[in-house]
C-alpha positions in Angstrom: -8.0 57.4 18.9 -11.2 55.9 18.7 -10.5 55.0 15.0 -10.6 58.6 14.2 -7.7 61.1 15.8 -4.0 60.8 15.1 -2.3 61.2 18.5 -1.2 60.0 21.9 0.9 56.4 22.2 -0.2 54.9 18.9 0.8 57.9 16.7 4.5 57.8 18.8 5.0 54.1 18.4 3.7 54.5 14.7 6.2 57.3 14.1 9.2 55.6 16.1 8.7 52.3 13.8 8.3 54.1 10.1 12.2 56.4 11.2 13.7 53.2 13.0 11.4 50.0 12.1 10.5 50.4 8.6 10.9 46.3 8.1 8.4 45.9 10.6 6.0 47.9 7.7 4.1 49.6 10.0 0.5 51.0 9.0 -2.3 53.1 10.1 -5.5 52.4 10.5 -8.4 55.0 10.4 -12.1 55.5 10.8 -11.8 59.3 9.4 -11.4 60.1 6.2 -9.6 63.8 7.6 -7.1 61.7 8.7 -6.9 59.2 6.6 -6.0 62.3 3.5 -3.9 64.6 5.8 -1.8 61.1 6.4 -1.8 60.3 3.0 -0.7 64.3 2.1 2.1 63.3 4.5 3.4 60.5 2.8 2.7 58.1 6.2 1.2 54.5 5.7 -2.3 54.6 6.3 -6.0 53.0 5.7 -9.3 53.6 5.6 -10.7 51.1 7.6 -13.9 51.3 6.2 -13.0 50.3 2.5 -11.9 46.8 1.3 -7.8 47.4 1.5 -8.6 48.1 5.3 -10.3 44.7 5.9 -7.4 43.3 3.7 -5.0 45.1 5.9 -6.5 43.7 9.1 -6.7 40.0 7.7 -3.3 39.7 6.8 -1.7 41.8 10.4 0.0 39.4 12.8 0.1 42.4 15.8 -2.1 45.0 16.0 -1.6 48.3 18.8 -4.3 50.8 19.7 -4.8 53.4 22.3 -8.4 53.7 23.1 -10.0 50.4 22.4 -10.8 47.9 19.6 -12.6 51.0 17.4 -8.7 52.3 16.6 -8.6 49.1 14.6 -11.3 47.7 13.1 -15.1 49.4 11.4 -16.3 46.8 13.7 -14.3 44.9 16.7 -16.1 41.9 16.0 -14.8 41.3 12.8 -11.0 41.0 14.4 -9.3 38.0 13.1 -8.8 34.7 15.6 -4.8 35.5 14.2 -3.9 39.0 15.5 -2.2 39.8 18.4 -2.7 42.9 20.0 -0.4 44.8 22.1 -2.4 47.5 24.3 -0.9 51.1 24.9 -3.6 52.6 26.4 -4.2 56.3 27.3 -2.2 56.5 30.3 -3.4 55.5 33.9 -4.8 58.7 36.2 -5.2 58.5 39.9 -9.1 58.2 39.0 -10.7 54.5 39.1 -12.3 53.7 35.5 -14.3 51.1 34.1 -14.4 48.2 36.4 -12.9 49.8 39.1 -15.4 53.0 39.1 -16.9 53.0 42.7 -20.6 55.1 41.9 -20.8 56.1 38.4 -20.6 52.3 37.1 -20.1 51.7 33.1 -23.1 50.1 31.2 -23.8 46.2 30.6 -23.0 47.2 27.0 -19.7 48.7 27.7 -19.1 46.0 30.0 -19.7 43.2 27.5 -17.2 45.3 25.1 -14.1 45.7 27.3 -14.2 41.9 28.3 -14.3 41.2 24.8 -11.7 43.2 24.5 -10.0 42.1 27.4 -9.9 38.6 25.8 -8.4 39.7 22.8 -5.5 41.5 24.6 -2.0 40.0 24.4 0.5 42.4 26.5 -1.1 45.9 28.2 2.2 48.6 28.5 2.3 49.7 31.5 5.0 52.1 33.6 5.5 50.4 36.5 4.5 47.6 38.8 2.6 49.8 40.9 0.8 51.2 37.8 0.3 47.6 36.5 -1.7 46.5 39.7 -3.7 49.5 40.1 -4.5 49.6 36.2 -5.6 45.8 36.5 -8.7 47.0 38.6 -9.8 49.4 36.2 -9.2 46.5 33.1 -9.5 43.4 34.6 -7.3 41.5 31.7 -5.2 39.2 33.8 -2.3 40.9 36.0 0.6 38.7 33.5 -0.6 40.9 30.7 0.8 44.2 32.0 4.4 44.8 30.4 6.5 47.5 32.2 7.6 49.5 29.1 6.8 52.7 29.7 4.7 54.8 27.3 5.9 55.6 23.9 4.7 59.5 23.9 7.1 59.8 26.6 9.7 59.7 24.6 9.3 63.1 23.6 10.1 64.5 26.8 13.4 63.3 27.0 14.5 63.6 23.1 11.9 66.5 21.3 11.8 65.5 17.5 12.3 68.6 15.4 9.1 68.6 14.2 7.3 68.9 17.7 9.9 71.8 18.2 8.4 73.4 14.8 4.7 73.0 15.5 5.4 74.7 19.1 6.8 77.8 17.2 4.3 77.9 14.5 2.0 78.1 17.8 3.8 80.5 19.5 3.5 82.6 15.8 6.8 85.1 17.2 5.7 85.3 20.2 8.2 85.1 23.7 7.5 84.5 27.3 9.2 83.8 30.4 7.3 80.9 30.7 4.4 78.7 29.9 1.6 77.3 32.1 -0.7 75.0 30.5 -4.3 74.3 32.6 -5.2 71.0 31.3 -7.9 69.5 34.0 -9.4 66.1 33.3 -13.1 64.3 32.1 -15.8 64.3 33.9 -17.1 61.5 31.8 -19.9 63.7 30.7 -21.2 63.8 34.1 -20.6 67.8 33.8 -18.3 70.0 32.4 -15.2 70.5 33.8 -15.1 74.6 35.1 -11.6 76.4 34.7 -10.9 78.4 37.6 -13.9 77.4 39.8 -13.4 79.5 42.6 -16.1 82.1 44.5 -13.3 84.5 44.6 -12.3 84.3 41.0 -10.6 87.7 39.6 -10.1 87.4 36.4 -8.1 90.8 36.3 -5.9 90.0 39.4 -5.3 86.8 37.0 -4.3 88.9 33.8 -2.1 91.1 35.7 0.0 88.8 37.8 0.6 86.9 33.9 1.4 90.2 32.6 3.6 91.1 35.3 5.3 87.9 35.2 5.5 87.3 31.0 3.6 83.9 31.7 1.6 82.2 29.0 -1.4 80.2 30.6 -2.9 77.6 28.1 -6.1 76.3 28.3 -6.7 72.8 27.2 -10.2 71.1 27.9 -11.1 67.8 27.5 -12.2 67.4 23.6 -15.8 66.2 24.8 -15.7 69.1 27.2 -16.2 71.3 24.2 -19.5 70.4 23.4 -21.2 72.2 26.3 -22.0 75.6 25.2 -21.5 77.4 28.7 -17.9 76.0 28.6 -17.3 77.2 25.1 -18.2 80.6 25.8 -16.2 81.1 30.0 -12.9 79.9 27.7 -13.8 82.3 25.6 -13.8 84.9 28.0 -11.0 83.7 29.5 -8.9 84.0 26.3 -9.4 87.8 26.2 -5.6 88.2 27.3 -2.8 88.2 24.9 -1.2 85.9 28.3 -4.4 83.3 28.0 -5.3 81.2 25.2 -7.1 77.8 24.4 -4.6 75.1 23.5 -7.4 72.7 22.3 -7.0 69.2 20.2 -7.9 70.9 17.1 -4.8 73.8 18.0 -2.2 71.4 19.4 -3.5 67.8 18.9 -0.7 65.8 20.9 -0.3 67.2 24.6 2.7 65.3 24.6 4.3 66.8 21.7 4.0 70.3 23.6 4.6 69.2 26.9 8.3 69.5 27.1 7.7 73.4 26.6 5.7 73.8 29.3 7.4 75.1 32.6 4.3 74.3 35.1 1.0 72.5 35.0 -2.2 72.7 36.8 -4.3 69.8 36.8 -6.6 67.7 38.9 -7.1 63.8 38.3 -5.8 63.7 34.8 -2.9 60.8 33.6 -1.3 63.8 32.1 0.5 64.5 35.9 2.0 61.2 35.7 3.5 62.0 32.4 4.6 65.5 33.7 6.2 64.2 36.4 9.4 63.4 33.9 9.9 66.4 33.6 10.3 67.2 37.1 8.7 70.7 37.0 6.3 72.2 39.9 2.4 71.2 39.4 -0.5 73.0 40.8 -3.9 71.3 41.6 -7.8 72.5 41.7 -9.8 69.2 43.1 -12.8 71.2 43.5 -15.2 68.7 43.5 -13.1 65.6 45.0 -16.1 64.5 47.0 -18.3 64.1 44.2 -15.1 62.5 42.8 -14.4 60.0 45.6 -17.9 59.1 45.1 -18.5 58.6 41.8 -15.2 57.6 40.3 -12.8 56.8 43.9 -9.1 56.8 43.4 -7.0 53.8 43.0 -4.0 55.6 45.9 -4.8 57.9 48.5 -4.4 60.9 45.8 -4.3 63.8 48.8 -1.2 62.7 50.7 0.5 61.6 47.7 -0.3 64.8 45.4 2.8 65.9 44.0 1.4 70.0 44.6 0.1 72.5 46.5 -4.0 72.0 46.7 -5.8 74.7 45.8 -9.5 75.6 47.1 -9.7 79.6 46.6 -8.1 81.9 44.3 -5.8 83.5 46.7 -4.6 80.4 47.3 -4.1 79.2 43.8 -2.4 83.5 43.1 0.2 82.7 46.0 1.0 79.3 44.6 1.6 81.1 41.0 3.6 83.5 42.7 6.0 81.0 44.4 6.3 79.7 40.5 7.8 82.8 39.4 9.9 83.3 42.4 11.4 79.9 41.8 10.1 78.8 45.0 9.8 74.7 44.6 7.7 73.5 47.5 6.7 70.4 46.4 10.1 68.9 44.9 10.3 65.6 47.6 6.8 64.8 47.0 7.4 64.7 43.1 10.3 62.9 43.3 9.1 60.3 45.6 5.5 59.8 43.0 7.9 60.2 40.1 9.8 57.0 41.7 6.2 54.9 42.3 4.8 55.6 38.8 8.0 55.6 36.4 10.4 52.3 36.6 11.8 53.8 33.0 12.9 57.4 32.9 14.5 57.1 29.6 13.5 57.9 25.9 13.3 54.2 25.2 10.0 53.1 25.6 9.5 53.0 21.7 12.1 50.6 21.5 10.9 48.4 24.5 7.2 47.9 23.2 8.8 46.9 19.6 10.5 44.4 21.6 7.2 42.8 22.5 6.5 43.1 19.0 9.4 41.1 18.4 8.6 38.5 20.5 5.2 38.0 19.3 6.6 38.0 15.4 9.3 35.2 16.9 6.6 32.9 17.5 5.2 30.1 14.8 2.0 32.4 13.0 -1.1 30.8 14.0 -2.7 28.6 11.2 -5.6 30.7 11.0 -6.8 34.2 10.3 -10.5 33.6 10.6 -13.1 35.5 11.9 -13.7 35.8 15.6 -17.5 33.9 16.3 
């Protein structure tokens, strides 16, 4: 994403087309060279955007998809031809207001300028549902007809695993067994702060070890990528990966959450899209909103994320120790509440979301080509 990782709905969709759409020729466009030779290595479609066969690529494309925003596609948005047609997956819609929607911490004119460019460009936004599509037309501001409920194509995975996600689990796992996994994954702060694991005044860490030792539970730590580059954060998941029961599951470990997520058994989270996706999967979630008010200010939430939170909420560590302890009873307090969010956010709840945003695809390739493929002025 951002021109430069391999992951989340692009890398599904890209996938999906080059085992089931190969006539649609499906190809990769990168702003890394890492990925750009580990693709190549692989034997997948790819350019470098930055070289003359990517601006080739990009001239002659009649739909383009991206995740992020126009940097997945081009060295420089600007340069998109008048003729393309894009079809945006985005990264999943949160509970959390972004970009035009963002109550306090507002986006800059410059970013502003760049997503109504954007915006203009778009041709179809996927979406889950029609809830989704209205709340995510306050954060984009596109034009409510553009939302397409499709579903996302990394959902897929959790209904049919591909082999290969199946093999890079195991390679993770490297022999080991447990009775089940807990992955932490909380969500951006946008670089306001760091987001703190386990930010209670109570904090054990040693009740924490033994209760996962006790239990044979695995309890992976995945921060934010951008997370990473504060030092303190670096160094507190470090010291929380002392246990043979804790360790980081970070991008550059496992880079697709998605690819991993239909191994995990429970997931602690805050404001992060990844709860939505986890909700297919209709296993128990635990949530830390330790710093909702400076949350509700800055950000806001686009539904009244309290009443409709799909898990206990969890202020102290005793609190969050008993809610870990109903997991390994079995005890599934939250199971109504799930079900009834699953309901809101997901019209689909089948593997076929690939299939329904080729469809789109389809449509657009039905159309008479437009005359053009000049420069946009």
């Amino acid at each position: 994403m951002n021109g430069r990782l391999y992951g989340d709905n692009s890398q599904h969709l890209f996938e999906w087309m080059l085992e089931e759409r190969p006539d649609l020729k499906p190809l990769w466009a990168t702003r890394s060279l890492e990925t750009w030779r580990r693709l190549r290595a692989e034997g997948r479609p790819v350019v470098f955007a930055y070289s003359l066969a990517g601006l080739h690529a990009l001239l002659r494309a009649h739909v383009a998809v991206f995740t992020d925003n126009l940097e997945d596609l081009a060295m420089d948005p600007w340069i998109l031809p008048d003729a393309l047609q894009l079809i945006a997956l985005r990264h999943g819609r949160s509970v959390k207001r972004v970009r035009f929607a963002r109550k306090g911490h507002k986006i800059s004119e410059r970013e502003a300028k760049n997503r109504r460019f954007e915006g203009e460009l778009i041709r179809f936004a996927t979406s889950t549902s029609d809830f989704v599509s209205e709340i995510q037309e306050l954060c984009l501001e596109i034009g409510r007809e553009k939302h397409v409920v499709t579903g996302y194509p990394r959902n897929d995975a959790l209904f049919e695993t591909p082999a290969s996600h199946r093999r890079q689990w195991e390679e993770f796992l490297a022999g080991r067994s447990f009775e089940r996994v807990i992955l932490y994954a909380p969500s951006w702060r946008h670089g306001r702060y760091y987001t703190r694991f386990f930010p209670f005044e109570d904090f054990d860490q040693g009740r924490l070890e033994d209760l996962l030792e006790e239990s044979r539970s695995l309890l992976l730590l995945r921060p934010h990528r951008l997370d990473l580059t504060f030092p303190e954060n670096r160094a507190w998941l470090g010291e929380l990966s002392r246990s043979e029961y804790v360790c980081t599951a970070t991008h550059d470990e496992l880079p697709d959450v998605n690819s991993f997520l239909p191994f995990v058994d429970s997931l602690i989270c805050d404001y992060s899209a990844l709860y939505h996706d986890f909700l297919l999967l209709d296993r128990p979630m635990m949530f830390i909103p330790y710093d909702i008010n400076d949350f509700e200010q800055q950000n806001g939430f686009l539904y009244p994320y309290l009443e409709m939170l799909p898990g206990p909420d969890l202020r102290s560590f005793d609190s969050f120790l008993e809610a870990l302890q109903n997991l390994v009873r079995g005890d599934d307090t939250h199971r109504e509440a799930r079900h009834a969010l699953r309901d809101q956010i997901h019209t689909h709840q089948d593997p076929g979301s690939c299939a329904r945003v080729v469809a789109l695809i389809d449509e657009i390739r039905s159309e008479a080509p437009p005359a053009t493929a000049q420069g946009r002025t």
